[in-house]
C-alpha positions as semicolon CSV with decimal commas, in nm:
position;residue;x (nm);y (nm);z (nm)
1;X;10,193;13,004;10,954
2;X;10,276;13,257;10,670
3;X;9,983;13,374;10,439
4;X;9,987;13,436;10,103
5;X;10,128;13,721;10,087
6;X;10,422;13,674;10,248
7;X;10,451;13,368;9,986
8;X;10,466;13,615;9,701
9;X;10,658;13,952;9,844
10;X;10,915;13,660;9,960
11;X;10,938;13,545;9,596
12;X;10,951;13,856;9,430
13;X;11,246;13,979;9,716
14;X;11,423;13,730;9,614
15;X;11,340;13,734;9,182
16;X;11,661;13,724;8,997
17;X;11,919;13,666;9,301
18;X;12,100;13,317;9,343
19;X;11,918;13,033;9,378
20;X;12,028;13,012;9,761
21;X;11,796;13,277;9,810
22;X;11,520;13,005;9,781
23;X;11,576;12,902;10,112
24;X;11,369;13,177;10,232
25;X;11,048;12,962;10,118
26;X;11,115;12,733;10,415
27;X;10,775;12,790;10,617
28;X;10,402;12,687;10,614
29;X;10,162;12,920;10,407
30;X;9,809;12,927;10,431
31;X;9,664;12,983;10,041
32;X;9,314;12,970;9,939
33;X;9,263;12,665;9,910
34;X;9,518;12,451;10,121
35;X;9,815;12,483;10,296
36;X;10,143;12,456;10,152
37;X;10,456;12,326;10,358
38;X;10,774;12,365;10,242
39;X;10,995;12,178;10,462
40;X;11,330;12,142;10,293
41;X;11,467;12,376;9,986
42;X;11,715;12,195;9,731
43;X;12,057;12,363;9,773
44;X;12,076;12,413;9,402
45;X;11,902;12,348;9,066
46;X;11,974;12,010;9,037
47;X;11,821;11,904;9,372
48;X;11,499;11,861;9,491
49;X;11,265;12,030;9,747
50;X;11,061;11,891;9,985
51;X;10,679;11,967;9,982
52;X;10,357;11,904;10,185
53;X;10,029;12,018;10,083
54;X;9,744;12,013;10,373
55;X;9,343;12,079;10,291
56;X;9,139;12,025;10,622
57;X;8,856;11,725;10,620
58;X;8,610;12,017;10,632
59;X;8,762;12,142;10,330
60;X;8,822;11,828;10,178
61;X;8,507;11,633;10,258
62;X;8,589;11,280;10,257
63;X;8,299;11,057;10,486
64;X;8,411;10,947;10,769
65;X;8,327;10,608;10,690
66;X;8,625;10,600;10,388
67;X;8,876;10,603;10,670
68;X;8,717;10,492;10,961
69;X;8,875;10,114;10,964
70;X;9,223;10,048;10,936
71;X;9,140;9,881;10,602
72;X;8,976;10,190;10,454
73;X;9,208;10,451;10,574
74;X;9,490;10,297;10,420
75;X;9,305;10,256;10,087
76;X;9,205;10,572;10,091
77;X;9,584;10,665;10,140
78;X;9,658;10,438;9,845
79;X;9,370;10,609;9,620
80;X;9,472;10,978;9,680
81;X;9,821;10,895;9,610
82;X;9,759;10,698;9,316
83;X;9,551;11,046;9,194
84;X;9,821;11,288;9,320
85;X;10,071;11,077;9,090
86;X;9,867;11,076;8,792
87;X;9,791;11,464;8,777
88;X;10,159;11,527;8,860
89;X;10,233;11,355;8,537
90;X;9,934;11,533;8,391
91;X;10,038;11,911;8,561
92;X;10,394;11,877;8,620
93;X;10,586;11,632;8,444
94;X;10,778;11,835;8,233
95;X;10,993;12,150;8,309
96;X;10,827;12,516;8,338
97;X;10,907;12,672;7,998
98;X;11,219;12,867;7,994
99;X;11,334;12,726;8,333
100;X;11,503;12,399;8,440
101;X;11,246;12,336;8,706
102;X;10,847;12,295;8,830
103;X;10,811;11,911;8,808
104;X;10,662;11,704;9,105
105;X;10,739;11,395;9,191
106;X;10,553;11,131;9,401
107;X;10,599;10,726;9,422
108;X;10,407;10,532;9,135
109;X;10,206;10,277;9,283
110;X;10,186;9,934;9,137
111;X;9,899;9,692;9,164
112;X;9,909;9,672;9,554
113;X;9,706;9,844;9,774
114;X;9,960;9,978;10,035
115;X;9,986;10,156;10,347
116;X;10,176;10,473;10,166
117;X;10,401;10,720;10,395
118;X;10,323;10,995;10,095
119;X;9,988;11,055;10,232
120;X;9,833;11,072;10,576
121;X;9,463;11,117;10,637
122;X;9,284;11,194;10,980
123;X;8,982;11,335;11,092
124;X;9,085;11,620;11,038
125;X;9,292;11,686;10,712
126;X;9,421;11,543;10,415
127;X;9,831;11,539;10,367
128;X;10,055;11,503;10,056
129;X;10,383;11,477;10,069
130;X;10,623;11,520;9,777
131;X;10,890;11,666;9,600
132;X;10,892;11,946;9,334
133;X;11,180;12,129;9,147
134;X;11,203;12,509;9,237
135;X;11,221;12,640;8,897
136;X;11,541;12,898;8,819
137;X;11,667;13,099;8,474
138;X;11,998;13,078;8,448
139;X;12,059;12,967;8,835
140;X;11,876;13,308;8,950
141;X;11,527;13,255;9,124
142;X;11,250;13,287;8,891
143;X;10,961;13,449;9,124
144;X;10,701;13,457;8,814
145;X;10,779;13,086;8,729
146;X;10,763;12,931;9,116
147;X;10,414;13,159;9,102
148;X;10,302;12,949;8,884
149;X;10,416;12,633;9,018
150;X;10,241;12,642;9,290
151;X;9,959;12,867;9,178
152;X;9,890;12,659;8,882
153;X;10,057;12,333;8,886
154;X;10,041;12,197;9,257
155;X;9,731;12,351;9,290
156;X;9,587;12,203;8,998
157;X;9,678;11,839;9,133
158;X;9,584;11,940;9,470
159;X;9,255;12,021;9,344
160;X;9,199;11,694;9,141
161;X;9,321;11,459;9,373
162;X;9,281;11,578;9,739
163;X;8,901;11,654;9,737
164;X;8,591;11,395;9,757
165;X;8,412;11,593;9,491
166;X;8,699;11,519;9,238
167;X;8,596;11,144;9,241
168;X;8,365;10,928;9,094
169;X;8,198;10,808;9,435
170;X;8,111;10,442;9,286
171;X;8,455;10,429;9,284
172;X;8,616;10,543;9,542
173;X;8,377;10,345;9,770
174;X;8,482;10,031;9,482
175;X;8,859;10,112;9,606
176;X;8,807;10,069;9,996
177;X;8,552;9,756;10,008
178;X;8,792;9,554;9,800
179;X;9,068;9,630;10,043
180;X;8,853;9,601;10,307
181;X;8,677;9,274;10,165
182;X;9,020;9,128;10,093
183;X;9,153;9,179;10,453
184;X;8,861;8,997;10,610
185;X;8,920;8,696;10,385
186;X;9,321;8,720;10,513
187;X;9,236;8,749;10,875
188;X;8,975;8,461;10,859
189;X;9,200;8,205;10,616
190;X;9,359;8,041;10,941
191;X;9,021;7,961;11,156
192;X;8,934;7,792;10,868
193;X;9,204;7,624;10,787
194;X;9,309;7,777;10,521
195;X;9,617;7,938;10,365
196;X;9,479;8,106;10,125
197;X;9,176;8,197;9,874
198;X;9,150;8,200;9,483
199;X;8,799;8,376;9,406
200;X;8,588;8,246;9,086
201;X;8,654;8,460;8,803
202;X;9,011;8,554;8,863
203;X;9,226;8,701;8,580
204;X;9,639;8,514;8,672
205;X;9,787;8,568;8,373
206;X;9,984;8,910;8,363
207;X;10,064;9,190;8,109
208;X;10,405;9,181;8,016
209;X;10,498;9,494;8,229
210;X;10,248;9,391;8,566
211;X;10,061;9,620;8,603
212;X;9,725;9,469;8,460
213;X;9,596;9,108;8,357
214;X;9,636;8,985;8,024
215;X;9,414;9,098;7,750
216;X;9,159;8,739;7,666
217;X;9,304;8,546;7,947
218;X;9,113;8,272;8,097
219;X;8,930;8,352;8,432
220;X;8,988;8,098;8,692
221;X;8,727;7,845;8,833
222;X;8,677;7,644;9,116
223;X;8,407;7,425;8,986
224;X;8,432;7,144;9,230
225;X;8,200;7,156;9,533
226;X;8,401;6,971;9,722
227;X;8,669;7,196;9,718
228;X;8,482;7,550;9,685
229;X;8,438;7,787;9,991
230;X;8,225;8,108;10,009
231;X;8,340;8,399;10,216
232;X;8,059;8,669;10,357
233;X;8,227;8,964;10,304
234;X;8,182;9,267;10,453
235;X;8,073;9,437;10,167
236;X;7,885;9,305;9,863
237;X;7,773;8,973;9,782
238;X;7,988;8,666;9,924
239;X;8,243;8,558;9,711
240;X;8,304;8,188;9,598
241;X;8,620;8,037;9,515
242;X;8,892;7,804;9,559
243;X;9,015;7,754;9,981
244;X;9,354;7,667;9,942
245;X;9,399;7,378;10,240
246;X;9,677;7,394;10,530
247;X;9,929;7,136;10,428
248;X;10,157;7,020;10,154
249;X;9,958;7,100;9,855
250;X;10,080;6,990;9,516
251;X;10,002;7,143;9,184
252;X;9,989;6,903;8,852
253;X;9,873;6,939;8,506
254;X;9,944;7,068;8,195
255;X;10,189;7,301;8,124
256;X;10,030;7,648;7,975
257;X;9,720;7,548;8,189
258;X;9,739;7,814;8,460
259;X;10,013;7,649;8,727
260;X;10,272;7,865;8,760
261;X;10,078;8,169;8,739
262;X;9,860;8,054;9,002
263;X;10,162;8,005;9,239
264;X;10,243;8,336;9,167
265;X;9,909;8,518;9,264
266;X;9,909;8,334;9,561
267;X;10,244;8,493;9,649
268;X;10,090;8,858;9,562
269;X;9,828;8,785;9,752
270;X;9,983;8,833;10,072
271;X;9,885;9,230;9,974
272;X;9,579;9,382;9,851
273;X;9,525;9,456;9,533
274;X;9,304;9,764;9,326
275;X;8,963;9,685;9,151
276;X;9,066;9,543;8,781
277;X;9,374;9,389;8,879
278;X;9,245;9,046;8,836
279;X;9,384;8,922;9,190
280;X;9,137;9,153;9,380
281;X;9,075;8,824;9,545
282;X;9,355;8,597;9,543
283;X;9,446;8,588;9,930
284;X;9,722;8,448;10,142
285;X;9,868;8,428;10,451
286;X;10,045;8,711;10,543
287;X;10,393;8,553;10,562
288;X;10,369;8,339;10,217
289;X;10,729;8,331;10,067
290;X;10,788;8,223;9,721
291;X;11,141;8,012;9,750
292;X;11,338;7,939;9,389
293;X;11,704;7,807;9,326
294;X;11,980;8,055;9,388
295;X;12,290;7,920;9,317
296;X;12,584;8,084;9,433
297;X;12,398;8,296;9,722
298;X;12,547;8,317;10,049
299;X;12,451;8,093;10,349
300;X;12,511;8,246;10,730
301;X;12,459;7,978;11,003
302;X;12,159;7,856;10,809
303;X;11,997;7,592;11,057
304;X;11,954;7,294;10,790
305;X;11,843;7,005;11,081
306;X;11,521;6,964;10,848
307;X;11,721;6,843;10,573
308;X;12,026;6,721;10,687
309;X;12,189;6,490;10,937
310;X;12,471;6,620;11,129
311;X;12,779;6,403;11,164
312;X;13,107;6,422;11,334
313;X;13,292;6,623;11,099
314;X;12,975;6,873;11,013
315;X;12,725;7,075;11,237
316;X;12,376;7,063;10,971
317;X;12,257;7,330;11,272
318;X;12,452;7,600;11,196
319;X;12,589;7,563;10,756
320;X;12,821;7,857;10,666
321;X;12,920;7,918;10,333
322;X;12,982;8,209;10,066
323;X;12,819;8,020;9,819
324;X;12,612;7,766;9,829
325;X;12,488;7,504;9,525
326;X;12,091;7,476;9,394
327;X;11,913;7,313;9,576
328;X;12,109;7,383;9,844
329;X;11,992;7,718;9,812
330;X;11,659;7,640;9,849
331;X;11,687;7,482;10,182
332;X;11,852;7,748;10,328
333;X;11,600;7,991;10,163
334;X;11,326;7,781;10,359
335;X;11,479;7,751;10,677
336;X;11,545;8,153;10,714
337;X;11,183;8,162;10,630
338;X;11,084;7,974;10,871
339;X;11,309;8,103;11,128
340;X;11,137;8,463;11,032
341;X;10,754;8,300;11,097
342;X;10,639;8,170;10,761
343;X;10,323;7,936;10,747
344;X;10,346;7,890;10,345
345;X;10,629;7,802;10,163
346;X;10,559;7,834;9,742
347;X;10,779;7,645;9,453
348;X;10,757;7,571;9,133
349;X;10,972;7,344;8,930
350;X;11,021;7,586;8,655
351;X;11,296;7,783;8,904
352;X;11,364;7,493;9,115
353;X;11,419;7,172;9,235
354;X;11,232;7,022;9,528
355;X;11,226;6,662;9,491
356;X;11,639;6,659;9,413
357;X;11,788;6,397;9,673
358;X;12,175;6,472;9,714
359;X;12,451;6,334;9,975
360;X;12,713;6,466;10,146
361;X;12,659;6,852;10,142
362;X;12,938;6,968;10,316
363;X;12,968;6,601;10,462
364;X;13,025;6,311;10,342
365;X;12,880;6,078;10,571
366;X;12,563;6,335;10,542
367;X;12,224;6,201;10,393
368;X;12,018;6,489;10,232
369;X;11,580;6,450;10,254
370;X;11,421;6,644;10,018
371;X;11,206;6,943;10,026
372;X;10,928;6,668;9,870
373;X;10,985;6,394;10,140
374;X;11,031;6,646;10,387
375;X;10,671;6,846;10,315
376;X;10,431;6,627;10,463
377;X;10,651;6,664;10,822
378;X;10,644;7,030;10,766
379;X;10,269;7,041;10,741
380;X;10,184;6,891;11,029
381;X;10,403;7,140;11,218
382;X;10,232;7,410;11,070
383;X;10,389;7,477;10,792
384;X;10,240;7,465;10,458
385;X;10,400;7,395;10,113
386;X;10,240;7,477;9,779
387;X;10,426;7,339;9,503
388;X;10,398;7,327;9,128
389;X;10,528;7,005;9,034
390;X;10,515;6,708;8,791
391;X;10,734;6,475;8,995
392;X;10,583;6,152;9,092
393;X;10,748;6,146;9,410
394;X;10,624;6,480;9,526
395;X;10,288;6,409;9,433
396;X;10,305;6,108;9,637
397;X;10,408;6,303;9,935
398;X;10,137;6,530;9,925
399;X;9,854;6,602;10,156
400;X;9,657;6,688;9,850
401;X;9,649;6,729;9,480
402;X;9,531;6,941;9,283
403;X;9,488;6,911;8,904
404;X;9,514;7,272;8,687
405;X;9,337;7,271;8,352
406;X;9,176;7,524;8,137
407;X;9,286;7,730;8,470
408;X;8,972;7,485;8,646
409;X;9,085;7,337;8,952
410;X;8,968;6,972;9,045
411;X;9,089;6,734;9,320
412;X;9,306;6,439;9,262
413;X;9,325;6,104;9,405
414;X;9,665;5,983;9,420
415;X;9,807;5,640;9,639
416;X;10,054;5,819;9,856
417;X;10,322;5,717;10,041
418;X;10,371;5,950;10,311
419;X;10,586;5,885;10,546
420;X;10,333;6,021;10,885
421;X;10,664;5,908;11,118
422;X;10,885;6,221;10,940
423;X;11,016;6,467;11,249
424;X;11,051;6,831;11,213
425;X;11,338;7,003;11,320
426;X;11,210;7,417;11,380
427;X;11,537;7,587;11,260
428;X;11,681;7,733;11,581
429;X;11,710;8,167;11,609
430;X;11,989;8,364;11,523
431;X;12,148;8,702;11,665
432;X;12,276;8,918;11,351
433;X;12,606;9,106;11,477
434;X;12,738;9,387;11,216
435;X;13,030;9,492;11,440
436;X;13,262;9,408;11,152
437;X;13,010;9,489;10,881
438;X;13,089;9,747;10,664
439;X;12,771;9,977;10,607
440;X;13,026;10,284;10,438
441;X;13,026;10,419;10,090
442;X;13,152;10,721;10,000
443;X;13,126;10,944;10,326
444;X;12,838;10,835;10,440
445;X;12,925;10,621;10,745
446;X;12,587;10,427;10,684
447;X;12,455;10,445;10,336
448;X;12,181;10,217;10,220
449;X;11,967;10,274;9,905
450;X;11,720;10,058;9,701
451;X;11,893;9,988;9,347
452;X;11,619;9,839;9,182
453;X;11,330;9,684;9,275
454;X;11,483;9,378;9,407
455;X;11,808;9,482;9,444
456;X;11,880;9,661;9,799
457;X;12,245;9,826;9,811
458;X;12,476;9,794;10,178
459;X;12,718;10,008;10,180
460;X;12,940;9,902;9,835
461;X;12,734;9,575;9,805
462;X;12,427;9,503;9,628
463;X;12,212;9,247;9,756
464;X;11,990;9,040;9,536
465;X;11,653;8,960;9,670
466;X;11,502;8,763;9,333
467;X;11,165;8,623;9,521
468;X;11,143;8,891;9,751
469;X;10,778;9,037;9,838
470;X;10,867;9,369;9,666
471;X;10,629;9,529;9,410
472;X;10,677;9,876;9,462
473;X;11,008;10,009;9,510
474;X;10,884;10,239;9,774
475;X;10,861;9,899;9,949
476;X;11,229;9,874;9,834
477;X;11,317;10,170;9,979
478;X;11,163;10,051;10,321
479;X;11,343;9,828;10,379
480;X;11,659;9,965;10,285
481;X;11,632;10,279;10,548
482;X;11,478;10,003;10,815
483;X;11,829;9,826;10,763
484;X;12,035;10,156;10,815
485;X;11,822;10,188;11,130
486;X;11,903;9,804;11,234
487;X;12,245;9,798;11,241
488;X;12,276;9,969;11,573
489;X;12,044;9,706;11,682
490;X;12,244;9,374;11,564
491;X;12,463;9,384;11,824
492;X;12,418;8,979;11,906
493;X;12,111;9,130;12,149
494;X;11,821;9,048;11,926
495;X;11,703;8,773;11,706
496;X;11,702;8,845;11,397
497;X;11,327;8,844;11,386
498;X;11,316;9,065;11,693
499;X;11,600;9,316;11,512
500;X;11,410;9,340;11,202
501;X;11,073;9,380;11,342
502;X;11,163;9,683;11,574
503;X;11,383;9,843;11,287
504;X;11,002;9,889;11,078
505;X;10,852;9,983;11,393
506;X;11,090;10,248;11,438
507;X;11,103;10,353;11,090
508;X;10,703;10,407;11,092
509;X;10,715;10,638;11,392
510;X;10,999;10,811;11,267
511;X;10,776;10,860;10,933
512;X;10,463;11,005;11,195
513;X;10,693;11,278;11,296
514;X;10,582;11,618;11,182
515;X;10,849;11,757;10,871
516;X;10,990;11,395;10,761
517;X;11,084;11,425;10,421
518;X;11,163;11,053;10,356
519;X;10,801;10,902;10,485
520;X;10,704;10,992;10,113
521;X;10,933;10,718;9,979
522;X;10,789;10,451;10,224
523;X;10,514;10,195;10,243
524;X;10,437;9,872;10,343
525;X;10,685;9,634;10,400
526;X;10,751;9,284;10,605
527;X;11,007;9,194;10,831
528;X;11,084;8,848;10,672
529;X;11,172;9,017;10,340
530;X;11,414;9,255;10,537
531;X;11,532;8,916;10,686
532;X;11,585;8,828;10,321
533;X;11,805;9,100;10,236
534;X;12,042;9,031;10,536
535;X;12,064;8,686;10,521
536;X;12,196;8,739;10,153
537;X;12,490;8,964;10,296
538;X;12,774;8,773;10,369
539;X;12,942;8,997;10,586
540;X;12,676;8,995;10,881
541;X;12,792;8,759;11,156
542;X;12,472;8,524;11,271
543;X;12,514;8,370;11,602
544;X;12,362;8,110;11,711
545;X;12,284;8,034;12,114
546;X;12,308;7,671;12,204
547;X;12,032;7,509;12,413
548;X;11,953;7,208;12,499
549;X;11,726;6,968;12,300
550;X;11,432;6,963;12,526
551;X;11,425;7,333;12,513
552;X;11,459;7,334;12,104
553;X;11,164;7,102;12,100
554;X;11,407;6,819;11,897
555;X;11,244;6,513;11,824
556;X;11,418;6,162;11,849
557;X;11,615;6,131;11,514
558;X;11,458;5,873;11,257
């Protein structure tokens, strides 16, 4: 490790030469009052270099107990980022005067509190990682300006974001318990019977841009005892609020009455969110996925048994097409989530259309059962349906329902016709193969990149994940490398669970490993969203292995 010194008689060596000469920065310096890590210079002006900054725990005197669960240690993570980024836009947001250069960039966090790969705390230090722009006159090194980007600018954020003193305690401790608070309630929804939690005084509605509740909105309420549960949280008093049952739950009321925006904090709430959000406390399952029409998207050996009888002519096990009608869409949209693990499935008839009976998809001797007739069946097998609906049928069908007014919740009575007989047909796994996938653009052999926040580029194709579990596009950007890493892996081998599972597992150790520059663009991310991505690319081959029926656990056809 280089000291100070050798910092500034490198910069002034190399003070009005080529920007190349910037590469002599690569090394670790020990300053006053941290350590700075440059681990990769940008080639030229335009680029961007790669920065750490390290302040011991002695130094940097966080508690022990703000990272000594797994909950508070990546909350912590989430805080200090969330700090770094706002004094970078505070410090360093715009160029150094007279230079093109000297702005830092880190992730912006949304609303979710994520496990971020831009910051790693242990016991002992504190890590940022980041980017900043080495700042040049004319494309010569500017010794006098890069002085005072890291002698005034990084270690100005540095100073407001990577020490305990810099925050308000109440807090910082607010931060972790609500993370930590919110993980209990997810880890204890299933013993209970549960798949998921909607805490009295809830703020749903949303700002126009996410990334706070809506000014005046109504808080949620759970008023009826009957349906109320109380959580003892680990910290603070225990919270009340609405347990969400296991089963096919339907949604009625209203419109304008707090529905649809309930359905879509539930979804959120498979991640934590920060103190003010509103949906602190709106908890799910961890693999809740929010299913909508797609029209037109791709189908790859979608297993479709649930739905759809087979007949001589067409195999409903294993439905292949390039596109694929609403609410066909939607069935295939289930089935891949179930294939991938998913105990809630969440609709609303605002972007789909669950209770649509068709015949003949792709057959025409072929009778079609809804997602509606089918949900009752599906609960019982362990998986759950939420849906927002005002279709008689549906409501019929449903385990329970739930009436949404004045965003109050209160039970429903309804004479049901359920038909308890229904089988369930578990959608079989599938092996992705990209032999013959083509994962080239430009000349990059592999190339992969996050387009938007929903939008995940393959090599020349961009993938459209609309209902995708992405808030952040660091998540984006997750999954995008974890699929570069994958295709090795789809070689028929793995399931595609299996495949995209050890692709994130891999990706996370590779982001442990001392001088990775790209762990700064990555945090959490599931494998059934990566799942998502791939089964939306019509180019990767999905084979399925035939067994026999007692070993897919078929039952007797109705």
């Amino acid at each position: 490790m280089a000291s100070e010194d050798v910092l500034r008689k490198t910069l002034k060596n190399a003070d009005g030469k080529p920007f190349a000469k910037y590469k002599g920065l690569t090394n670790s310096f020990a300053l006053e009052d941290f350590e700075l890590i440059v681990d990769e210079v940008q080639n030229d002006r335009a680029g961007h270099s790669f920065m750490r900054v390290r302040v011991p725990m002695r130094s940097a005197g966080f508690p022990e107990d703000t990272y000594s669960t797994p909950s508070r240690r990546k909350a912590l993570k989430d805080l200090i980022s969330r700090r770094f980024w706002e004094s970078a836009r505070t410090y360093a947001r715009s160029p150094i005067p007279k230079t093109d250069g000297g702005e830092m960039f880190i992730p912006r966090p949304g609303q979710e509190i994520l496990d971020r790969g831009s910051v790693a705390v242990t016991e002992h230090y504190v890590e940022v990682r980041f980017t900043a722009d080495l700042p040049s006159s004319g494309g010569k090194v500017s010794a006098a300006a890069t002085e005072a980007l890291v002698f005034e600018r990084i270690a100005a954020v540095v100073k407001e974001s990577m020490y305990f003193s810099a925050y308000k305690r109440s807090k910082l401790y607010n931060h972790l318990t609500t993370a930590e608070n919110a993980d209990f309630i997810r880890d204890s929804l299933r013993e209970r019977g549960l798949v998921a939690f909607v805490a009295n005084g809830s703020v749903l509605p949303r700002r126009d841009d996410d990334l706070a509740p809506m000014v005046g909105a109504v808080e949620f309420w759970c008023e009826d005892e009957a349906l109320r549960t109380t959580f003892d949280v680990p910290n603070g008093l225990p919270l009340e609020g609405w347990g969400i049952p296991e089963g096919f739950n339907a949604i009625v009321g209203p419109s304008r009455n707090g529905k649809s925006v309930l359905a879509d904090a539930v979804f959120a709430g498979v991640y934590d969110h920060i103190p003010g959000d509103g949906r602190e406390y709106v908890v799910s399952v961890p693999e809740a996925v929010f299913v909508t029409s797609e029209e037109g998207r791709p189908a790859v050996s979608a297993d479709l048994s649930m739905f759809m009888a087979s007949s001589e002519d067409f195999d409903a096990s294993s439905v292949t097409s390039q596109r694929v009608p609403s609410p066909m869409s939607e069935v295939v949209s289930i089935s891949e989530a179930i294939e991938m693990g998913s105990s809630l499935i969440i609709m609303d008839e605002e972007y789909s259309n669950p209770c649509v009976i068709r015949k003949g998809f792709m057959a025409e001797d072929g009778s079609y059962t809804s997602i509606s007739e089918a949900g009752g069946a599906m609960g019982r097998a362990g998986v759950s349906i939420l849906m927002v609906t005002g279709d008689e049928s549906a409501v019929r069908s449903a385990d329970h329902v739930f009436l949404m007014k004045g965003f109050r919740v209160h039970p429903v009575t309804v004479e049901g016709h359920r038909d308890d007989n229904r089988a369930f047909v578990r959608p079989q796994a599938r092996y992705p193969v990209t032999k013959s996938t083509d994962f080239e653009k430009g000349r990059k052999k592999v190339s992969t990149s996050a387009v938007s926040i929903r939008a995940v580029e393959v090599g020349e194709r961009t993938i459209s994940v609309p209902m995708a579990a992405f808030f952040d596009m660091a998540q984006t950007r997750t999954i995008a490398d974890a699929i570069a890493i994958s295709k090795d892996m789809m070689d028929g081998s793995r399931s595609l669970r299996e495949a995209c599972e050890e692709a994130l597992k891999a990706l996370r150790a590779a982001d442990q490993e001392e001088g990775n520059t790209s762990a700064m663009y990555h945090s959490d991310a599931r494998p059934i969203d990566m799942a998502a991505v791939l089964n939306r690319h019509p180019g990767i081959l999905m084979i399925r292995k035939r067994e026999g029926l007692s070993e897919r656990g078929l039952v007797p056809p109705l």
